[in-house]
C-alpha positions in Angstrom: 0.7 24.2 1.2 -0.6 21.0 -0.3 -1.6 17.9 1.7 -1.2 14.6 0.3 -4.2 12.3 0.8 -4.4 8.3 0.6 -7.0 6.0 1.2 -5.0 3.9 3.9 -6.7 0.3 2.2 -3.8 -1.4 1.5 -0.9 0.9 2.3 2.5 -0.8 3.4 3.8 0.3 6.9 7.4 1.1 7.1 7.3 1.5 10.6 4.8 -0.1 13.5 2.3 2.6 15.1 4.7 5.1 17.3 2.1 5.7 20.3 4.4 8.0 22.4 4.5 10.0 19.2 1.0 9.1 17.9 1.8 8.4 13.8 3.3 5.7 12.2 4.4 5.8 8.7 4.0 4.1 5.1 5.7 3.7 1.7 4.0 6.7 -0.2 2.8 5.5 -3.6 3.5 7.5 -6.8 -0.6 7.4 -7.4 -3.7 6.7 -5.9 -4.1 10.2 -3.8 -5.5 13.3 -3.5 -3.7 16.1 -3.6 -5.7 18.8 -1.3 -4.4 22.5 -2.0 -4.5 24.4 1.3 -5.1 28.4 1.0 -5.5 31.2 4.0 -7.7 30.2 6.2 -8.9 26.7 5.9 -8.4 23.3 7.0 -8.4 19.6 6.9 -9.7 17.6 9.1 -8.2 13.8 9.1 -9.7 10.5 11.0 -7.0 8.1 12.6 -7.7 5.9 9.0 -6.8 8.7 7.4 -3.0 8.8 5.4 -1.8 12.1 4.6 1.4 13.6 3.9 1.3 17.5 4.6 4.0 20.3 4.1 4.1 20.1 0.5 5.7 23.5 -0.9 3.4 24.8 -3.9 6.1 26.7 -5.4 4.3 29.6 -4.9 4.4 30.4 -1.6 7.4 30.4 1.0 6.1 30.4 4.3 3.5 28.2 5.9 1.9 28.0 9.1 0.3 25.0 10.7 -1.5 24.1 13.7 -2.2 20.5 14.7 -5.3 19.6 17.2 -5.8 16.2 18.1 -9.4 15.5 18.7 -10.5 12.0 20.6 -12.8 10.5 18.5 -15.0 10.3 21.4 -15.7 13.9 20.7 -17.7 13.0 17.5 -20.3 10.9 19.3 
């Protein structure tokens, strides 16, 4: 899997914040990211500023498994 990164600075909201849901979304520009390659075994951790567009298919590899915590960011001190 590869996750798409963005600095959120000056992304353009398609839709307002979904709080039931807890995401909201933005017009994904054609630069300006990082693409993070995902193997077995490790992860990503992402702050609430944080834009990222995961479940990108490498081409290599047809199955992909992925577990979502949410963390209050109380927990960090």
């Amino acid at each position: 899997e590869i996750i798409d990164y963005y600095a959120s600075d000056g992304l353009v909201p398609t839709i307002e914040y979904d709080e039931e849901g807890d995401y909201q979304l933005f017009e994904r520009p054609e630069t300006d990211y990082l693409p993070l390659r995902m193997t077995p075994g490790s992860f990503a951790l992402f702050f609430p500023n944080d834009a990222h567009v995961p479940a990108i298919n490498d081409g290599k590899n047809e199955v992909c498994h992925m577990v979502v915590f949410k963390i209050r960011l109380s927990a960090f001190g």
